[in-house]
N, C-alpha and C positions, 0 to 999 in steps of 0.2 A: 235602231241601228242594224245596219245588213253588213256587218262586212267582207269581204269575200275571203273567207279561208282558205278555198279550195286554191285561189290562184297562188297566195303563196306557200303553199302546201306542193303544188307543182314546180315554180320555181326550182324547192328546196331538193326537191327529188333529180332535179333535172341539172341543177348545181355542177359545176368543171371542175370542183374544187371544195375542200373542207373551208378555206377562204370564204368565196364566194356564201355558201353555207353561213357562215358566221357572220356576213353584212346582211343577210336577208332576215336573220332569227336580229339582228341589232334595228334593225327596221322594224320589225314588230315591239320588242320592247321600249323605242325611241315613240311609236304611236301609241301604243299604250299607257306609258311615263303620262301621255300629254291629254289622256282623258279625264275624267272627271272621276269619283269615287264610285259618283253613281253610274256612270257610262262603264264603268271598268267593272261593276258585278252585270252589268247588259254584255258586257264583251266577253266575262267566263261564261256567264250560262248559255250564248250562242257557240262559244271554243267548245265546251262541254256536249251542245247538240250534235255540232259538225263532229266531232270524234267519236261521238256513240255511234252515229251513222254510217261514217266511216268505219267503226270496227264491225259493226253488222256486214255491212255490204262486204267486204273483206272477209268475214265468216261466211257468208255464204257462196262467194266464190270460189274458195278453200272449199268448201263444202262439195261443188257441182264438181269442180277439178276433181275432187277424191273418188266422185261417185262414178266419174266418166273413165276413170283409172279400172276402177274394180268390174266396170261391166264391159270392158273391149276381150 
């Protein structure tokens, strides 16, 4: 199972509205409802991948911003 997180992940960021927001995260738990038990522990430990990646990546962005602060 590959599913693309990252697009709704963008979406939700990119959202006009708390609305908006609340049909996109209803879409995810509407797909999710519709897996299998076995498909749904394949779809936390890929949710689980994408978000450690995601917090890395975001740490060390955070990280170069901070370094490019203190050496100007």
């Amino acid at each position: 199972m590959n599913f693309d997180f990252k697009s709704y992940h963008l979406r939700a960021i990119n959202a006009d509205s708390e609305t908006e927001k609340l049909v996109i995260n209803q879409e995810l738990k509407d797909y999710y409802a519709s897996l299998s038990k076995e498909e749904q522990v394949v779809f936390n430990f890929e949710l689980q991948k994408y978000l450690m990646q995601e917090v890395g990546r975001l740490g060390s962005d955070y990280e170069s911003i901070k370094d490019q602060q203190f050496n100007v």
